[in-house]
C-alpha positions as CSV (number, residue, x, y, z in Angstrom):
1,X,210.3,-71.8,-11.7
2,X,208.2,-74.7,-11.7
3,X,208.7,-76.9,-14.3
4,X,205.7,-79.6,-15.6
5,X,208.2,-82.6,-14.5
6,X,207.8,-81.2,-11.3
7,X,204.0,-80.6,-10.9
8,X,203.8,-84.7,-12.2
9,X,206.3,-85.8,-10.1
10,X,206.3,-83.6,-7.0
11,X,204.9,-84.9,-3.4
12,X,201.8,-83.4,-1.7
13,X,204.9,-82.4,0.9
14,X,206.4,-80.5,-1.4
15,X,203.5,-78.8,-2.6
16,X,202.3,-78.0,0.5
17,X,205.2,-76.5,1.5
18,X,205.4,-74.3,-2.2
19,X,202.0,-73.3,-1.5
20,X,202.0,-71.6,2.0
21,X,205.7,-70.1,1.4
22,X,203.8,-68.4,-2.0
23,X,201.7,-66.7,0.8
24,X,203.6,-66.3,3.7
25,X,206.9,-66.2,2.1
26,X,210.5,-68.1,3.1
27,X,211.4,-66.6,5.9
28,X,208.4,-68.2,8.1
29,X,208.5,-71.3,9.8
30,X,206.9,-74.0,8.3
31,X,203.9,-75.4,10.1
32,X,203.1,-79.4,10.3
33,X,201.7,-80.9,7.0
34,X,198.5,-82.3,6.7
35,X,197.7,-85.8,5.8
36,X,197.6,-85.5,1.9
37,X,193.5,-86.6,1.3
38,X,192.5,-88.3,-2.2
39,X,193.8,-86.7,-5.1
40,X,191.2,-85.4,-7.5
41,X,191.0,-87.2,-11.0
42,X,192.4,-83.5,-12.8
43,X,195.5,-82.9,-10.1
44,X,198.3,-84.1,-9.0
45,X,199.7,-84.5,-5.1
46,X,201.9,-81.9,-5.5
47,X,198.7,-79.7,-6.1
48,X,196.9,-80.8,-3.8
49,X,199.5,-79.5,-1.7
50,X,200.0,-76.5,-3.0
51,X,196.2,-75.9,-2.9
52,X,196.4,-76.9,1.3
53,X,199.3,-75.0,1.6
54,X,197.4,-71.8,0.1
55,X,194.4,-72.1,2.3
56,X,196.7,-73.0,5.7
57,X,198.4,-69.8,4.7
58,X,195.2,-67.8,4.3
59,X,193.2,-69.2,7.2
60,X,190.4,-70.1,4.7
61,X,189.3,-72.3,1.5
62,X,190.4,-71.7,-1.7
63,X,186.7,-71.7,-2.4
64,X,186.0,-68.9,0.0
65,X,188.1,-67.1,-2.5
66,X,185.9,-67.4,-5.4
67,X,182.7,-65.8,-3.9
């Protein structure tokens, strides 16, 4: 479970990697991580990374998603 201390605290590394093992599970290796870009003024690293980590995983935006 992931705690709040966590989402505060966490690296964009570690989100990224939380984010495409959500999706492709933790059995799968790991690709590189992408340079972590500016962090929105309502996220944290860690989500950015988890948001990357999501879209590496799915081959596609996260805002693809919403349409």
């Amino acid at each position: 479970m992931i705690c709040a201390d966590m989402i505060r605290n966490a690296s964009f590394a570690e989100g990224f990697e939380a984010g495409y093992r959500a999706i492709k599970g933790t059995t799968v290796s790991l690709p590189s991580i992408p340079s972590q870009s500016s962090t929105r003024s309502n996220s944290t690293p860690f989500l950015m990374g988890v948001r990357k980590g999501i879209e590496r995983a799915l081959h596609k935006s996260i805002s693809d998603l919403h349409e």
